[in-house]
C-alpha positions, 0 to 999 in steps of 0.5 A: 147217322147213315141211312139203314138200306132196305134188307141190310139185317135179312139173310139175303144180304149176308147170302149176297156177300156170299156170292148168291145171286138167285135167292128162292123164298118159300112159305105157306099160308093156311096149315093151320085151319079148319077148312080150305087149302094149304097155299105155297108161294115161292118167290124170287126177289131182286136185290134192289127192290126197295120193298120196305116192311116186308116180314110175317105176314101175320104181322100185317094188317089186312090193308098193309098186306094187299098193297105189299102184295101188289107192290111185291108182284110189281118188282119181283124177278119170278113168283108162283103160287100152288095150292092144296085142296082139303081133300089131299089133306085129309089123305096124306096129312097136312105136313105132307101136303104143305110139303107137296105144295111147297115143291110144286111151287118151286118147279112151276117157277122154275118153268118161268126162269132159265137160270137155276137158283143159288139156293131155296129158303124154306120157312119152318123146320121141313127142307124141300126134296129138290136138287137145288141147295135148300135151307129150312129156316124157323120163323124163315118170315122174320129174316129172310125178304123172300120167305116174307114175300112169299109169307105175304103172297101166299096168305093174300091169295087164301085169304081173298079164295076164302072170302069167294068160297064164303059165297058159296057157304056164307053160314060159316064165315069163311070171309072173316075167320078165313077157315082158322078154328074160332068159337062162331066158326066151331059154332056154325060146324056144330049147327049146319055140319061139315061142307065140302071144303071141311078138312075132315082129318082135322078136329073139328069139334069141341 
């Protein structure tokens, strides 16, 4: 049986035969959490980067994803990454923000590059206000290598902003839970009150 290549069930490999040949992924990290920004990462891989097991970064443990982000940073054609505090949030809401970060994201990597891409993939149901061809793609992370990427940059580096911000508030614990609603994270709101980072647009009490 012939060897399956790297990225041969992945968008990307049917865009190529299309004649793409500067693909964009795009996704986040952090929409869903109590405290913290939203991070966006847009990523443009190389077709021959032979990165195996790139995919949601949900998927992956912690380990997996920190030595899958130094080895996607290493052999990626361009990446950037944006964030979004708590504050632009709760002003404009998260879909928006996310949005807002998604396209800053883009254009600081198009800074980077002097080609213009064929196409941005956009992982969920949202498309990107840019005048580059865009396709949003539910569960983006699962198909396409370039939303994984970015799925897999973006949440290493909340993560790893999160566990210094812990410092700073360690009664919450931001270092485990990253932000995200649990029962000791609604426990420790309930007995020190809102920090600074809370995003007090959300529910944050039950």
């Amino acid at each position: 049986m012939l060897r399956k290549v790297v990225g041969e069930d992945k968008i990307e490999h049917h865009l190529r035969r299309e004649g793409y040949r500067f693909i964009v992924g795009v996704d986040e990290a952090g929409r869903g959490p109590l405290a913290g920004p939203v991070v966006v990462c847009a990523i443009s891989l190389p077709f021959d980067h032979n990165i195996s097991g790139i995919t949601d970064s949900k998927n992956i443990s912690e380990k997996e994803r920190e030595r899958l982000a130094a080895e996607i940073k290493k052999r990626a054609r361009v990446f950037s990454i944006c964030r979004i505090g708590n504050k632009i949030i709760d002003k404009i809401n998260i879909r928006r923000a996310t949005l807002l970060a998604m396209r800053r994201a883009v254009l600081n990597l198009l800074q980077k590059v002097n080609v213009r891409p064929d196409v941005i993939l956009v992982d969920g149901k949202d498309s990107i206000d840019l005048p580059i061809e865009c396709r949003a793609i539910v569960k983006g992370d699962l198909i396409s290598e370039n939303i994984g990427a970015a799925s897999i940059l973006a949440k290493v580096y909340r993560d790893n902003l999160m566990k210094k911000l812990d410092r700073k508030y360690p009664q919450y614990g931001f270092a485990l839970h990253k932000g995200y609603g649990t029962s000791d994270h609604y426990e420790a709101i309930k007995r020190y009150g809102l920090c600074e980072i809370h995003r007090r647009s959300f529910r944050l009490f039950r």
